[in-house]
PQR file of N, CA, C, O and H, with PARSE charges and radii, in Angstrom:
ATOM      1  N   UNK A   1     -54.734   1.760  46.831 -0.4000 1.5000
ATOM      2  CA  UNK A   1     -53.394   1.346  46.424 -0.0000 2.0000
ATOM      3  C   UNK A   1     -53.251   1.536  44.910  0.5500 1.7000
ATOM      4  O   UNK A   1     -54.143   1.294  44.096 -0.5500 1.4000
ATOM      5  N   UNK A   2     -51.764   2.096  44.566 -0.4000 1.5000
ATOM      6  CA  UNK A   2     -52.001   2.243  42.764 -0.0000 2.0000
ATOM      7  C   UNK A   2     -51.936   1.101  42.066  0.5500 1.7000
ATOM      8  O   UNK A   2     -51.920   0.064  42.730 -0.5500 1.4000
ATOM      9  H   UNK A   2     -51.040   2.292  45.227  0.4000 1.0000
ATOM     10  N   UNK A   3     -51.915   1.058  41.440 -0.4000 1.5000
ATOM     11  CA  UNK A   3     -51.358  -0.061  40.364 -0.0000 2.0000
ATOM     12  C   UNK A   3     -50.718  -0.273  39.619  0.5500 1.7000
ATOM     13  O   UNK A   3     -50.969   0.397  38.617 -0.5500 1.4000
ATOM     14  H   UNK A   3     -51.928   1.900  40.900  0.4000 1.0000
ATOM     15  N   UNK A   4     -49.438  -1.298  39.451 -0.4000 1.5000
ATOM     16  CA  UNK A   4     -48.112  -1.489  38.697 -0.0000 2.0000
ATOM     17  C   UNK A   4     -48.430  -1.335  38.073  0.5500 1.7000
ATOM     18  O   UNK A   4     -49.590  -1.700  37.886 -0.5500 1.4000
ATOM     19  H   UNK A   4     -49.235  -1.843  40.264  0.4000 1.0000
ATOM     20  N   UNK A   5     -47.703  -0.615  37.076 -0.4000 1.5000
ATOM     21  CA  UNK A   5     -47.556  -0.547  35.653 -0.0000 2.0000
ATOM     22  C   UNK A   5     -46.345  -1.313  35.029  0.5500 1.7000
ATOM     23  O   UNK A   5     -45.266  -0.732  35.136 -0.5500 1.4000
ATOM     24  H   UNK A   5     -46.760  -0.319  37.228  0.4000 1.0000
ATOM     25  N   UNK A   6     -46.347  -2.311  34.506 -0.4000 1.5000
ATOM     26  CA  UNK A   6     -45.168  -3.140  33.904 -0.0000 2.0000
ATOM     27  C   UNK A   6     -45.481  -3.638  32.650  0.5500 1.7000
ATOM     28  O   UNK A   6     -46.289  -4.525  32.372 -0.5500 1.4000
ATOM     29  H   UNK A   6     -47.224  -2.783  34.420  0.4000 1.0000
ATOM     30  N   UNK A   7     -44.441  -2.687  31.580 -0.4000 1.5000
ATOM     31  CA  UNK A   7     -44.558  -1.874  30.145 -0.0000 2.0000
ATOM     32  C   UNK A   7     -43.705  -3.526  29.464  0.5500 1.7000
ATOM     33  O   UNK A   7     -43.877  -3.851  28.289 -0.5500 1.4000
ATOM     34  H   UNK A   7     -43.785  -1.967  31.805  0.4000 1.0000
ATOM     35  N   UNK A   8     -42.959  -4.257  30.291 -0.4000 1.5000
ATOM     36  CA  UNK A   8     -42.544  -5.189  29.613 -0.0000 2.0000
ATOM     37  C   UNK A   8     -43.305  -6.162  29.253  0.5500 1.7000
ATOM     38  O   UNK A   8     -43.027  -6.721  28.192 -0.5500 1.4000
ATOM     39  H   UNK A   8     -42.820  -3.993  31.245  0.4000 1.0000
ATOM     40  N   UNK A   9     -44.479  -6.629  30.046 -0.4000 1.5000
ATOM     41  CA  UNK A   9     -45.247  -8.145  29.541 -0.0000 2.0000
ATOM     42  C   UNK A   9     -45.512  -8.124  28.139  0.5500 1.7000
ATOM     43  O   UNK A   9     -45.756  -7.083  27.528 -0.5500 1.4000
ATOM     44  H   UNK A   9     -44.704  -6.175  30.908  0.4000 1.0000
ATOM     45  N   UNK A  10     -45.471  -9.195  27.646 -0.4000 1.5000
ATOM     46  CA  UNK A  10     -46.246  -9.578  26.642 -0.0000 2.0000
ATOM     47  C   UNK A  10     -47.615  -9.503  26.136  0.5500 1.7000
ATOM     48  O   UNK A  10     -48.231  -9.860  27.140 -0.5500 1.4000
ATOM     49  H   UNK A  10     -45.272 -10.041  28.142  0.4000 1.0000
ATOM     50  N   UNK A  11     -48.498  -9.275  25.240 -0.4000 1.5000
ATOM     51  CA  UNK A  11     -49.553  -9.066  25.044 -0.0000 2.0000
ATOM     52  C   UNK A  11     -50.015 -10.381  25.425  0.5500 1.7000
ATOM     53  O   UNK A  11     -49.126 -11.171  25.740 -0.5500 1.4000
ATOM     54  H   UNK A  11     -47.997  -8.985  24.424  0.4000 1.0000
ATOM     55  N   UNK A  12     -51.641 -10.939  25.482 -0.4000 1.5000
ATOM     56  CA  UNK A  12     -51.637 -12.173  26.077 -0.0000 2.0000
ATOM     57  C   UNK A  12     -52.119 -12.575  24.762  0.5500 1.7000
ATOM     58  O   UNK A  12     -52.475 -11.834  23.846 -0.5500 1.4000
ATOM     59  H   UNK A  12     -52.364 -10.296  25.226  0.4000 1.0000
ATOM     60  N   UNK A  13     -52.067 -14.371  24.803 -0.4000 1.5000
ATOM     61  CA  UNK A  13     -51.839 -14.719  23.406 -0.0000 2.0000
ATOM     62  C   UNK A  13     -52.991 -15.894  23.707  0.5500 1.7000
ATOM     63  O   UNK A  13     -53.360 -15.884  24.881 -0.5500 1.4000
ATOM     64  H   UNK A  13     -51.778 -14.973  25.548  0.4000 1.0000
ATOM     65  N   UNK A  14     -53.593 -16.850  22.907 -0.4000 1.5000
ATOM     66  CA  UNK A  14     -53.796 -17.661  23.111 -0.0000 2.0000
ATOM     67  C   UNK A  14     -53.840 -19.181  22.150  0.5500 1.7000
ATOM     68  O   UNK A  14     -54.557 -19.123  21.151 -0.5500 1.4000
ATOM     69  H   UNK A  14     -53.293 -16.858  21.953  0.4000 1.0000
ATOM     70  N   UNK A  15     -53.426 -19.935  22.300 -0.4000 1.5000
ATOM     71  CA  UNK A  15     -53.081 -21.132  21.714 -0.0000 2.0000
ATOM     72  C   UNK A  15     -54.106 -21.172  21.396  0.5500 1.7000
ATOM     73  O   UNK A  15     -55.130 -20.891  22.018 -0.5500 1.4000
ATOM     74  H   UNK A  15     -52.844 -19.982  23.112  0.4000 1.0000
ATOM     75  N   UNK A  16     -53.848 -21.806  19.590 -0.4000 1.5000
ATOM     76  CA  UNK A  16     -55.022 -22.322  18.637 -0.0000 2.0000
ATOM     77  C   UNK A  16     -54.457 -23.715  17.794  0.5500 1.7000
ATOM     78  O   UNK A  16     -53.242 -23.911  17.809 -0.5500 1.4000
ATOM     79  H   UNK A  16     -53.017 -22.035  19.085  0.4000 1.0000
ATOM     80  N   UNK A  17     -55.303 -24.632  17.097 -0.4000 1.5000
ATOM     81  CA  UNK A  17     -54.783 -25.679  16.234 -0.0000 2.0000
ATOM     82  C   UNK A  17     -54.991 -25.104  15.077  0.5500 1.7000
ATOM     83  O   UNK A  17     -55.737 -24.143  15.266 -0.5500 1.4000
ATOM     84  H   UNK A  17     -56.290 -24.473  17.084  0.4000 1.0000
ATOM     85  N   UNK A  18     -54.789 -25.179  14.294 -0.4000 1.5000
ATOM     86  CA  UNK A  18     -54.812 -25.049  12.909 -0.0000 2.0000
ATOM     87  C   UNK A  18     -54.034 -26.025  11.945  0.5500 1.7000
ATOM     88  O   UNK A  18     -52.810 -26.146  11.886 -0.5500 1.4000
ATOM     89  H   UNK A  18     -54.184 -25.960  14.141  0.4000 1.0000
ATOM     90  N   UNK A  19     -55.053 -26.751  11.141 -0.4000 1.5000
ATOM     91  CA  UNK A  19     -54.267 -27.837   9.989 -0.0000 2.0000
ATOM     92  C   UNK A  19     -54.359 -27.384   9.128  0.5500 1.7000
ATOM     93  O   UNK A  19     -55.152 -26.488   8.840 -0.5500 1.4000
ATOM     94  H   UNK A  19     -56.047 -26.653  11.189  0.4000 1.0000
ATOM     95  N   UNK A  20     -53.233 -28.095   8.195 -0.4000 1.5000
ATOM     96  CA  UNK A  20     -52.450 -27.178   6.955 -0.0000 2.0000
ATOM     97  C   UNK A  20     -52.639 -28.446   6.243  0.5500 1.7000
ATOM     98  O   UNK A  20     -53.110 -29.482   6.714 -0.5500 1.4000
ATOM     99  H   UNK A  20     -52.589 -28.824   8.429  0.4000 1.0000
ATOM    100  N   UNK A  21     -52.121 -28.193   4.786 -0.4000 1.5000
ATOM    101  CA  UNK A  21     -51.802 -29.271   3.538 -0.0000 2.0000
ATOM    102  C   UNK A  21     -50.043 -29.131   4.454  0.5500 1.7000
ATOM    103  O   UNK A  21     -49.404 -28.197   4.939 -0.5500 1.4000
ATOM    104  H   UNK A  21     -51.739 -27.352   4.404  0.4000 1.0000
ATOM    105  N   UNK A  22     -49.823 -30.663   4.302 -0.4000 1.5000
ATOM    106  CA  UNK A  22     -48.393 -31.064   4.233 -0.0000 2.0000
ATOM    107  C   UNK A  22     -47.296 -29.986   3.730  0.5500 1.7000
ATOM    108  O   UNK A  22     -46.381 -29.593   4.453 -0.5500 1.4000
ATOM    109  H   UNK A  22     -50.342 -31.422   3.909  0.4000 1.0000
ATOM    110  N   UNK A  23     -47.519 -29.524   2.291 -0.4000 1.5000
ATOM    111  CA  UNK A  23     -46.633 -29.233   1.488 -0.0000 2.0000
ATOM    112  C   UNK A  23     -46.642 -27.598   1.975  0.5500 1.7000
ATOM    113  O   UNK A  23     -45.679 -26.852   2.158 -0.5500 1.4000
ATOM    114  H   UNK A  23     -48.262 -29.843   1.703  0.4000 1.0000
ATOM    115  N   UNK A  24     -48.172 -27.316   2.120 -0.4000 1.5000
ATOM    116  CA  UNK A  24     -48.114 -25.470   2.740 -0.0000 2.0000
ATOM    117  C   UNK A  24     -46.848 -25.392   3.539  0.5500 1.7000
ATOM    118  O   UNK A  24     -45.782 -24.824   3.305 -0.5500 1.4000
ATOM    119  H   UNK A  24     -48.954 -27.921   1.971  0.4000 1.0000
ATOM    120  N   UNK A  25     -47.250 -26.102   4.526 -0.4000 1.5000
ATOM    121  CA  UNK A  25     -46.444 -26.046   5.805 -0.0000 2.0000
ATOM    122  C   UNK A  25     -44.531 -26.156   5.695  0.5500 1.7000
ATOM    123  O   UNK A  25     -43.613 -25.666   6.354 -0.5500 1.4000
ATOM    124  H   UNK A  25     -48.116 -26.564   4.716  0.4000 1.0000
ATOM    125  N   UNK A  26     -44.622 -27.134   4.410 -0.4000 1.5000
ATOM    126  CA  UNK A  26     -43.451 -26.948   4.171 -0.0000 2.0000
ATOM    127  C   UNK A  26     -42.716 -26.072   3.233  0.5500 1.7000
ATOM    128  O   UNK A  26     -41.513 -26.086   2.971 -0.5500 1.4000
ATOM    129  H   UNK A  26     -45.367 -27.531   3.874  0.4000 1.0000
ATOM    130  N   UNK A  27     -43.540 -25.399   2.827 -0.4000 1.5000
ATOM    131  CA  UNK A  27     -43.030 -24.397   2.372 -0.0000 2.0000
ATOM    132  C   UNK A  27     -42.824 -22.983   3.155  0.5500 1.7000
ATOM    133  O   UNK A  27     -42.047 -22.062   2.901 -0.5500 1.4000
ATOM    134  H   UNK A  27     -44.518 -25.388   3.040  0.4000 1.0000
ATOM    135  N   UNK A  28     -43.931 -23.148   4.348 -0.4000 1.5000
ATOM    136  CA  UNK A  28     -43.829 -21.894   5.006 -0.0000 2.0000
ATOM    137  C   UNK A  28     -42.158 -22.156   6.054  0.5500 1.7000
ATOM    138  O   UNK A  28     -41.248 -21.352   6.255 -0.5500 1.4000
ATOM    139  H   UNK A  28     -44.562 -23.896   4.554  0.4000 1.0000
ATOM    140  N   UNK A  29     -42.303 -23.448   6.476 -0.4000 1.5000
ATOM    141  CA  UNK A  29     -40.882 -23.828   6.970 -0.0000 2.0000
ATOM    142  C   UNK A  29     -39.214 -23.383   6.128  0.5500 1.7000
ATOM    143  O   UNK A  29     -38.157 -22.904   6.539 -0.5500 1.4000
ATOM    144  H   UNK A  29     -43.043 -24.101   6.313  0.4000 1.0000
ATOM    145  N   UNK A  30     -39.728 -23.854   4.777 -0.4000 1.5000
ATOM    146  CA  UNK A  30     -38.296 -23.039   4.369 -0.0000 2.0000
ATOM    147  C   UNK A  30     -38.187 -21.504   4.349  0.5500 1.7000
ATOM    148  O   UNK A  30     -37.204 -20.850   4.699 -0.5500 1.4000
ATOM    149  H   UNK A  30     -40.586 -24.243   4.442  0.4000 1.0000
ATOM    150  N   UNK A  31     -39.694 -20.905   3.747 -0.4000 1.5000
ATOM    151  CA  UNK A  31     -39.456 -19.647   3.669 -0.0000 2.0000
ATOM    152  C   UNK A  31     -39.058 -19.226   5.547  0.5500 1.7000
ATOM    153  O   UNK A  31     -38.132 -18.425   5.424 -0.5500 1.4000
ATOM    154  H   UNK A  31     -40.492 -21.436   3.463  0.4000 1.0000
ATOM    155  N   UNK A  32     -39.240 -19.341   6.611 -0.4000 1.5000
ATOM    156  CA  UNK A  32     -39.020 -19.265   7.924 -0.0000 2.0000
ATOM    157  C   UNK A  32     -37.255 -19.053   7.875  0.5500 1.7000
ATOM    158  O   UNK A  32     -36.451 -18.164   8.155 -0.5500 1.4000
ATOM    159  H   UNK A  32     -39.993 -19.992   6.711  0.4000 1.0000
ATOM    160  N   UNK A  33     -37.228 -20.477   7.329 -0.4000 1.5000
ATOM    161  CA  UNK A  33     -35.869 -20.895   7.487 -0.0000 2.0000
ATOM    162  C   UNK A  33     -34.564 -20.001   6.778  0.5500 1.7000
ATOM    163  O   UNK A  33     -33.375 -19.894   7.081 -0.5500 1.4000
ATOM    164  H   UNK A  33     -37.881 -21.199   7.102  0.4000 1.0000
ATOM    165  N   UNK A  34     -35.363 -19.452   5.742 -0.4000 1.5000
ATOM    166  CA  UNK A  34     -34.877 -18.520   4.780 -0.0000 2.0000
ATOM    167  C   UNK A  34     -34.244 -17.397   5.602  0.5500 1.7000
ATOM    168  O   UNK A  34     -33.099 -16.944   5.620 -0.5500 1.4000
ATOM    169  H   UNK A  34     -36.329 -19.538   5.495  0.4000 1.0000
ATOM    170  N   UNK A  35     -35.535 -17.045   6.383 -0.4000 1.5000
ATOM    171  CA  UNK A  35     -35.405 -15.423   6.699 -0.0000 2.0000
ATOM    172  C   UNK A  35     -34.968 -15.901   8.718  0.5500 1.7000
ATOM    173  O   UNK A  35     -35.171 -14.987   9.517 -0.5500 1.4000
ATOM    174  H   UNK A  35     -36.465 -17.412   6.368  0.4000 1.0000
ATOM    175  N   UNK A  36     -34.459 -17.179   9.256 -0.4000 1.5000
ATOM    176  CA  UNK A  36     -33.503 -17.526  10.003 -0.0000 2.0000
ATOM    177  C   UNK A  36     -34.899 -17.287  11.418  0.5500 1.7000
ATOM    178  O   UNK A  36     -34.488 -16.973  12.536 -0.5500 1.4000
ATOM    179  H   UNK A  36     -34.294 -17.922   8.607  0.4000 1.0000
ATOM    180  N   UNK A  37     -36.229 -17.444  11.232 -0.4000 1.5000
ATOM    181  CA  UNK A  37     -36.987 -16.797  12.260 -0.0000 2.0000
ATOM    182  C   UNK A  37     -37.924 -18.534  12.333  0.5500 1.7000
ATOM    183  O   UNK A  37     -38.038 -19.301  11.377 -0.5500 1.4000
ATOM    184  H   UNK A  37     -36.563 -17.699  10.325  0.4000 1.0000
ATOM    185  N   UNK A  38     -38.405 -18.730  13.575 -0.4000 1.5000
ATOM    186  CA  UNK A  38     -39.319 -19.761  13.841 -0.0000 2.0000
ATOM    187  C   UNK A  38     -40.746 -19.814  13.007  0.5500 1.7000
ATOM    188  O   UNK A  38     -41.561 -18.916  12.797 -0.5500 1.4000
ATOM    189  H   UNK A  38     -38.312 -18.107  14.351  0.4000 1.0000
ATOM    190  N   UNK A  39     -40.741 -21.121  12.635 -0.4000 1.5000
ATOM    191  CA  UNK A  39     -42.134 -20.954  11.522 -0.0000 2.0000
ATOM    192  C   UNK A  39     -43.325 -20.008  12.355  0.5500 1.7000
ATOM    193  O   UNK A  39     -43.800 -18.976  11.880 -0.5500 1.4000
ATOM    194  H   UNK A  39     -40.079 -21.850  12.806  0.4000 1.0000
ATOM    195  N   UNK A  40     -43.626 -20.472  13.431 -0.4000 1.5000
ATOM    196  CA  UNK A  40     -44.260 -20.093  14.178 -0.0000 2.0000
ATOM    197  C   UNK A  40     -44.431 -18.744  14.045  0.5500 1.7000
ATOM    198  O   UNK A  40     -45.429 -18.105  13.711 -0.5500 1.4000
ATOM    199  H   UNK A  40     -43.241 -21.311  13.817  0.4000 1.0000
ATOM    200  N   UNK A  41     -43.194 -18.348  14.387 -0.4000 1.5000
ATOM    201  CA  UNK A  41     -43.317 -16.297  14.510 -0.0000 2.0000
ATOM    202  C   UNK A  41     -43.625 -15.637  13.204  0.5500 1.7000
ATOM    203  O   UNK A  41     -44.249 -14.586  13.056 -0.5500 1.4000
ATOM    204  H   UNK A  41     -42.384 -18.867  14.658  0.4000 1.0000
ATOM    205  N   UNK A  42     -42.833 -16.791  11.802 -0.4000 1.5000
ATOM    206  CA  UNK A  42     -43.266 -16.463  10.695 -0.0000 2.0000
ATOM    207  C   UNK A  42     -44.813 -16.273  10.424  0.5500 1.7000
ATOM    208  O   UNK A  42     -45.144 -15.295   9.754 -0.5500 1.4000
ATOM    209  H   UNK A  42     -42.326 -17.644  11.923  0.4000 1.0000
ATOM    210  N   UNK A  43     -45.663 -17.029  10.838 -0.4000 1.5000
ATOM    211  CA  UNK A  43     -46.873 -17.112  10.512 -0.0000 2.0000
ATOM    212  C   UNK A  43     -47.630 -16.247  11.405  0.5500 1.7000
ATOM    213  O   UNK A  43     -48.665 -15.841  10.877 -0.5500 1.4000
ATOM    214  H   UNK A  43     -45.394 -17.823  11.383  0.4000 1.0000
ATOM    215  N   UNK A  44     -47.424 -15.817  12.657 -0.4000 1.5000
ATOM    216  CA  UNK A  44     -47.606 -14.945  13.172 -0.0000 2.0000
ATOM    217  C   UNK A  44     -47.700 -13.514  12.578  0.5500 1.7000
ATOM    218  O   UNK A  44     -48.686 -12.785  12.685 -0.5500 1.4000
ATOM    219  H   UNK A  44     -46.583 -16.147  13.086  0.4000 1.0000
ATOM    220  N   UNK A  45     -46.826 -13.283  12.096 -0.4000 1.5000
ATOM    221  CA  UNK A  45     -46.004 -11.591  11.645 -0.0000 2.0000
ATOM    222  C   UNK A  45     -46.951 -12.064  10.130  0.5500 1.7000
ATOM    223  O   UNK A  45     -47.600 -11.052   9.870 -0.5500 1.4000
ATOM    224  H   UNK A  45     -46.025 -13.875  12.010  0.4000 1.0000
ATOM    225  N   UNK A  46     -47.216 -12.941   9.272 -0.4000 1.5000
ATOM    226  CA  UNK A  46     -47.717 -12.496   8.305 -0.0000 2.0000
ATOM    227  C   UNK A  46     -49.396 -12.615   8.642  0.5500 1.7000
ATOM    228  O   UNK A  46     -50.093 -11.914   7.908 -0.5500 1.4000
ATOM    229  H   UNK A  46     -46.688 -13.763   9.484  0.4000 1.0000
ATOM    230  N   UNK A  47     -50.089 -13.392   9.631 -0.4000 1.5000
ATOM    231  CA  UNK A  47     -51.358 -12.954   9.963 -0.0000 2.0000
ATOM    232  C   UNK A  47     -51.318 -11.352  10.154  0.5500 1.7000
ATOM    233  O   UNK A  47     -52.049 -10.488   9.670 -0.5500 1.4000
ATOM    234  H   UNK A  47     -49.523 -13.962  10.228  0.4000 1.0000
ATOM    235  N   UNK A  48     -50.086 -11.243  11.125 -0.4000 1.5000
ATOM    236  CA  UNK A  48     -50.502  -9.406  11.404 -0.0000 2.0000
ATOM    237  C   UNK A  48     -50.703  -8.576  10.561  0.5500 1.7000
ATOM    238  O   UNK A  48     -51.430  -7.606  10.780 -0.5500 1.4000
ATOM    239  H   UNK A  48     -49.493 -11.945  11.518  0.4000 1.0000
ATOM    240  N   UNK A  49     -49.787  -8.894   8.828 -0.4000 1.5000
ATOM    241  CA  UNK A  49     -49.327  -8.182   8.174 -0.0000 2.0000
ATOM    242  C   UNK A  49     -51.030  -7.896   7.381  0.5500 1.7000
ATOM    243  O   UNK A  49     -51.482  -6.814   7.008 -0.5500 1.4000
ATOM    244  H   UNK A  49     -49.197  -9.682   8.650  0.4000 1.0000
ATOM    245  N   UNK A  50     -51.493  -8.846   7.332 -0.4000 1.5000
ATOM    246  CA  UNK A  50     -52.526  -9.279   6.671 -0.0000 2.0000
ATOM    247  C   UNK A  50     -53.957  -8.416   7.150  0.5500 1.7000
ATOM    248  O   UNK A  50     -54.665  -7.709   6.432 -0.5500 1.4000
ATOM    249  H   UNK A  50     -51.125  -9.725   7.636  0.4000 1.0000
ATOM    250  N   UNK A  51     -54.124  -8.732   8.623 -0.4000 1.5000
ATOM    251  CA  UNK A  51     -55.372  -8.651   9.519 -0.0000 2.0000
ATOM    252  C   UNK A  51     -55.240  -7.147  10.482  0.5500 1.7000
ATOM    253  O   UNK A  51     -56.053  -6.241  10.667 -0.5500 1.4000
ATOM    254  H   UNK A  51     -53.549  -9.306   9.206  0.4000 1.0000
ATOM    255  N   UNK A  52     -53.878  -7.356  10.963 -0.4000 1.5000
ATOM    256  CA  UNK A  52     -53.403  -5.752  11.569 -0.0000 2.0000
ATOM    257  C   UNK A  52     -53.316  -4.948  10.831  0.5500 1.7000
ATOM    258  O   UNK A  52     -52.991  -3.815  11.187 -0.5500 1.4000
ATOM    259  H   UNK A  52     -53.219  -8.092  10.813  0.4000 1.0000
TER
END
């Protein structure tokens, strides 16, 4: 039997903790907020920018 190919999924990801200084975090929140994107994805896209 072949096997689906489905080009849409997501890469698989996996949940991590990571603690910050208070103030990092709030700064990465405005800059987020700045550019209208979830801190989250913010910090994401600049690990990549960094490590990718």
């Amino acid at each position: 039997m072949p096997r689906a190919w489905l080009p849409n999924l997501k890469p698989r990801t996996k949940a991590i903790s990571l603690s910050l200084p208070v103030g990092l975090l709030d700064q990465i929140k405005i800059a987020a907020n700045t550019r209208d994107v979830p801190y989250q994805s913010l910090i994401k896209m600049w690990l990549n920018e960094k490590v990718g």
